[in-house]
C-alpha positions in Angstrom: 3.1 5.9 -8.3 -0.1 3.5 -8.9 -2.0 4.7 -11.2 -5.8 3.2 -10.7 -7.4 1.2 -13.7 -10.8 3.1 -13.2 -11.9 5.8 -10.7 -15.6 5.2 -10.1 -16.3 2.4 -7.6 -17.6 -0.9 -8.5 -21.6 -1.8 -7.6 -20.6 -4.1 -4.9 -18.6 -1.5 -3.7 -18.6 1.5 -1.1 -16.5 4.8 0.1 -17.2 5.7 4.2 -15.1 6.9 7.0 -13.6 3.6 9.1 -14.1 5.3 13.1 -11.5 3.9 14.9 -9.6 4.6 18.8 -7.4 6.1 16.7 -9.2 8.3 14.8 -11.1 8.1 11.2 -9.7 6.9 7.8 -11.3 6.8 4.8 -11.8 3.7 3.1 -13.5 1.7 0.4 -15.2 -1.6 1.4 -16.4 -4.3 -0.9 -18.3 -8.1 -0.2 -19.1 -10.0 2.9 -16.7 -12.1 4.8 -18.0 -15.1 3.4 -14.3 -16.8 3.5 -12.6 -13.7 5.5 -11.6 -10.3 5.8 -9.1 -8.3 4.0 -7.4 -4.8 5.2 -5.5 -3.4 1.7 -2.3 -0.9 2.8 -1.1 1.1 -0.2 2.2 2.6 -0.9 4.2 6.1 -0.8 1.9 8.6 -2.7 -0.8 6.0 -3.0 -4.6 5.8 -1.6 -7.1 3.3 -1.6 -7.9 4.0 -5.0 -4.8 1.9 -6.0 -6.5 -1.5 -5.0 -10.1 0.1 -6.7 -9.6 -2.9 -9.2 -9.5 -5.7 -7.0 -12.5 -5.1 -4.8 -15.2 -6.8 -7.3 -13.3 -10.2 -8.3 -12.2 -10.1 -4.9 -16.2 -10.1 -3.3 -16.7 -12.2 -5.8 -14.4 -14.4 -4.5 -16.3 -14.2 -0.7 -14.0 -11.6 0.8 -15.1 -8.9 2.5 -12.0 -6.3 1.1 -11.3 -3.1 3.0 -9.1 -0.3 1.2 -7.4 2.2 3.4 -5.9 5.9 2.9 -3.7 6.2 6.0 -3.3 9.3 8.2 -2.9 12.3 6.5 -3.0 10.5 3.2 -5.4 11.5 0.6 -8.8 11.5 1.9 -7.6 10.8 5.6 -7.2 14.0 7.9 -4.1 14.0 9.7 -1.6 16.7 11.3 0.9 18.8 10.0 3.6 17.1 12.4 6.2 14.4 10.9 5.9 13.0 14.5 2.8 11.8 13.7 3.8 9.8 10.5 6.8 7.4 12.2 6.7 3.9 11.0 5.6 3.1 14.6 3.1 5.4 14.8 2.0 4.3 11.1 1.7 0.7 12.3 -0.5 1.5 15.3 -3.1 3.3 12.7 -3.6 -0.5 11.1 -3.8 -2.5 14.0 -6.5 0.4 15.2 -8.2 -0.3 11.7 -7.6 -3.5 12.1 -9.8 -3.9 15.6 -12.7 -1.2 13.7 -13.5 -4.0 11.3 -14.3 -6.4 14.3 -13.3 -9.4 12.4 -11.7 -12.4 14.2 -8.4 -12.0 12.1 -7.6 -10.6 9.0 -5.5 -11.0 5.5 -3.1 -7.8 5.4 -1.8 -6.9 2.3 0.8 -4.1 2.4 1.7 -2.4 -1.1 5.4 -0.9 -1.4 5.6 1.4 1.5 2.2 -0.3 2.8 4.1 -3.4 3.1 6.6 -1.6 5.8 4.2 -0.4 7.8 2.5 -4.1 7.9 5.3 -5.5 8.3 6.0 -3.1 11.2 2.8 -3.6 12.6 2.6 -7.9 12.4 5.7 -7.4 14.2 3.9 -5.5 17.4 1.5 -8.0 17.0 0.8 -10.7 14.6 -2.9 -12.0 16.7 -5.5 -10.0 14.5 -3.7 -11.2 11.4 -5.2 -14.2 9.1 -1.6 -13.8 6.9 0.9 -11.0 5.8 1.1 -10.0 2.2 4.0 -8.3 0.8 3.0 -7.1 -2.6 6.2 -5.1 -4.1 7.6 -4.6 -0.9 11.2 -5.5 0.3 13.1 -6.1 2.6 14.6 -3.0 4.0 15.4 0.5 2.1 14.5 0.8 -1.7 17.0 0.7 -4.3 19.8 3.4 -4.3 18.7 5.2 -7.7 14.9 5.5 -5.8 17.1 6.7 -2.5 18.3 9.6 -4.8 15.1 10.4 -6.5 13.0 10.3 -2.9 15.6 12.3 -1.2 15.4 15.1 -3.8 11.7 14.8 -3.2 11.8 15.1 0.5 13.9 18.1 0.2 11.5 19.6 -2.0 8.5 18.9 0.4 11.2 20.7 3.1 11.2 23.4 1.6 8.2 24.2 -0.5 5.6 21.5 1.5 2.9 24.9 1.5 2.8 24.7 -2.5 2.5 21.2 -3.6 0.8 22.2 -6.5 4.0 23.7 -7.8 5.9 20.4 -6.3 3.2 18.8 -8.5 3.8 20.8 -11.7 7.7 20.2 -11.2 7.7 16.8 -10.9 4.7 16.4 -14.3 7.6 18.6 -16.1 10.3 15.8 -15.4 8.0 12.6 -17.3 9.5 11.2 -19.6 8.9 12.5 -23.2 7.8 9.0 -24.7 4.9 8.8 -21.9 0.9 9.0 -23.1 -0.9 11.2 -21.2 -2.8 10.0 -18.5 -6.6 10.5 -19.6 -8.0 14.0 -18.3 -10.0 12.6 -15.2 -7.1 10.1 -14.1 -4.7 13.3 -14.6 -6.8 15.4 -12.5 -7.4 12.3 -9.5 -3.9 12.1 -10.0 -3.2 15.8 -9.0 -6.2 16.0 -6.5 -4.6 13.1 -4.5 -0.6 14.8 -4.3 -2.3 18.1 -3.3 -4.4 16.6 -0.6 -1.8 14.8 1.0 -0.6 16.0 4.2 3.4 17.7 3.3 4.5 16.1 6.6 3.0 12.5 6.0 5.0 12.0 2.4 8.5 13.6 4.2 8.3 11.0 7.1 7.2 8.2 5.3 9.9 9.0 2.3 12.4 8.9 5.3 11.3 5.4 6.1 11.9 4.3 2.2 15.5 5.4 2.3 16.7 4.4 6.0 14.4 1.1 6.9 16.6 -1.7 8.0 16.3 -5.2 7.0 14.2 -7.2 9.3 13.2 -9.8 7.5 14.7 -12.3 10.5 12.4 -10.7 12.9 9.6 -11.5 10.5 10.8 -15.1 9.6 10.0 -16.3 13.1 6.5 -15.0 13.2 4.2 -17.8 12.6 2.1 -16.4 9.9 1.2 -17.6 6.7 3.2 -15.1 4.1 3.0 -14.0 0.6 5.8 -12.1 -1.6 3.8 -10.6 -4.6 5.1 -8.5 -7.2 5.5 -7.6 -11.1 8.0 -9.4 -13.4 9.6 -6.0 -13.4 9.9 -3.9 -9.9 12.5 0.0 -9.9 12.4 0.4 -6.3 12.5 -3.4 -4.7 14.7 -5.7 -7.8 12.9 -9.2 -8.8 15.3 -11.0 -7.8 16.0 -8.9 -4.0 12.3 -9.8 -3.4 12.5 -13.5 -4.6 15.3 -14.1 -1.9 13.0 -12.0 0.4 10.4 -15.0 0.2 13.0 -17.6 0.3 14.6 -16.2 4.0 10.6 -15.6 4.8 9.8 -19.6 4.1 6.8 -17.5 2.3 4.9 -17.8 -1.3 6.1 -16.0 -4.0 3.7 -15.3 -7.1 5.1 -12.9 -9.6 2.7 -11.8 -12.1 3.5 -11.5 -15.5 3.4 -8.4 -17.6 3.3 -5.8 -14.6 5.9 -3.6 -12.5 5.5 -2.2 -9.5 1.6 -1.6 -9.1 0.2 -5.5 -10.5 -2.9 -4.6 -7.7 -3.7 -1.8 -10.7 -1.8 -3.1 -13.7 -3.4 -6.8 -13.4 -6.3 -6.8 -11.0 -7.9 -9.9 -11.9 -5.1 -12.1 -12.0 -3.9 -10.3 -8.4 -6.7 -10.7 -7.0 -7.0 -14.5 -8.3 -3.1 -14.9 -6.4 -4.6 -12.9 -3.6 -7.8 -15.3 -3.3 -6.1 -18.7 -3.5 -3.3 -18.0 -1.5 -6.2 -16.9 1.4 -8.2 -20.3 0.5 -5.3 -22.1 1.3 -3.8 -20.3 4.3 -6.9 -20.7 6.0 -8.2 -24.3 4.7 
């Protein structure tokens, strides 16, 4: 899981509830839309406080940047019905967001799981969009170690979703022993964010992660500007899986050195750098 650099929100920055026709998500927002707008999706047992490090450099930059916890995630109400958290269903929620920002068109970035559900949602409709980011996101199910580890997790959700403290403590039990600690407050945010996550929301969308075809064809032909972004290193989407990913998608690629799976909170400033230029140009 990302793991935020900081927890408290830059100056430029603020926490509110997006109101939308499809009901209310919390979000952070940072800058005006001096060059655009941004929409940020994060990942499977994410929240907006994964892209918490990119909202400054990225104001700074003239973006108006909009972090989202999606239904039933984190800070986001949402039902105790898996229904509710299909892909499609999922995809509907951003292009809802999408219209609450009342920009012309925006820049979607789409983190791990996020990037599915943009993915699935540019492919309802690409019109709101600016471009499509896919920032450690691949092409269809993750890796088949991850496929094992996620189903033993949605069985555990199954079967004890109404204690995810204790799914919590079971899975802080199986770190591995060479780990540092996560500082006290990051440890607590950390647990605050599992336990406030709707049971339902993580099964359904952990389904998607080992059972999502590829449909990177279907994306190909939608005339959007694109961008593959990931670490140098990546456990559920392999380097070199996403770097054919961009080649069949005709997209960017921008790897960024020294990071795995989370660059947006390993390496903010040089993502969000990647981020910015890549907007400059898509849009010049």
């Amino acid at each position: 899981m990302s793991k935020p650099p900081r927890l408290t929100l830059p100056s430029v920055a603020r926490a509110y509830d997006l109101t939308t026709d499809r009901g209310t998500f919390a979000v952070h927002e940072a800058g005006e839309p001096v060059r655009g707008t941004a929409l940020l999706v994060p990942g499977f047992t994410g929240s907006k406080e994964d892209f918490i490090g990119l909202l400054e450099p990225l104001a700074a930059a003239g973006y108006r940047v909009v972090a989202v916890d999606g239904r039933g995630q984190y800070e986001s109400p949402g039902p105790r019905e898996e229904s509710a958290y299909a892909l499609e269903e999922l995809a509907l929620d951003l292009l809802a967001q999408t219209r609450a920002l009342g920009a012309d068109r925006v820049h979607l970035v789409g983190h791990s799981l996020g990037g599915l559900i943009s993915r699935a949602a540019v492919l309802r409709d690409a019109a709101p969009f600016a471009s499509l980011t896919l920032m450690s996101s691949g092409p269809a199910a993750i890796s088949e170690e991850q496929q094992a580890r996620t189903k033993l997790l949605v069985a555990a959700l199954e079967a004890m979703g109404d204690d995810m403290p204790a799914i919590w403590a079971a899975m802080s039990a199986h770190d591995p022993q060479d780990q540092a600690p996560d500082a006290p407050a990051l440890a607590l945010f950390l647990s605050q964010r599992w336990v406030s996550t709707v049971p339902e929301q993580l099964i359904a969308t952990g389904r998607v992660l080992i059972s999502e075809p590829d449909r990177v064809e279907e994306l190909a032909r939608v005339e959007l500007p694109k961008l593959v972004l990931s670490g140098a290193v990546d456990y559920a989407w392999p380097v070199p899986l996403l770097d054919e990913m961009a080649v069949r998608l005709g997209a960017e690629r921008v790897v960024v050195a020294g990071t795995e799976h989370s660059p947006n909170a390993e390496a903010p400033q040089v993502t969000a750098a990647a981020l910015a230029g890549f907007w400059d140009a898509s849009t010049s």
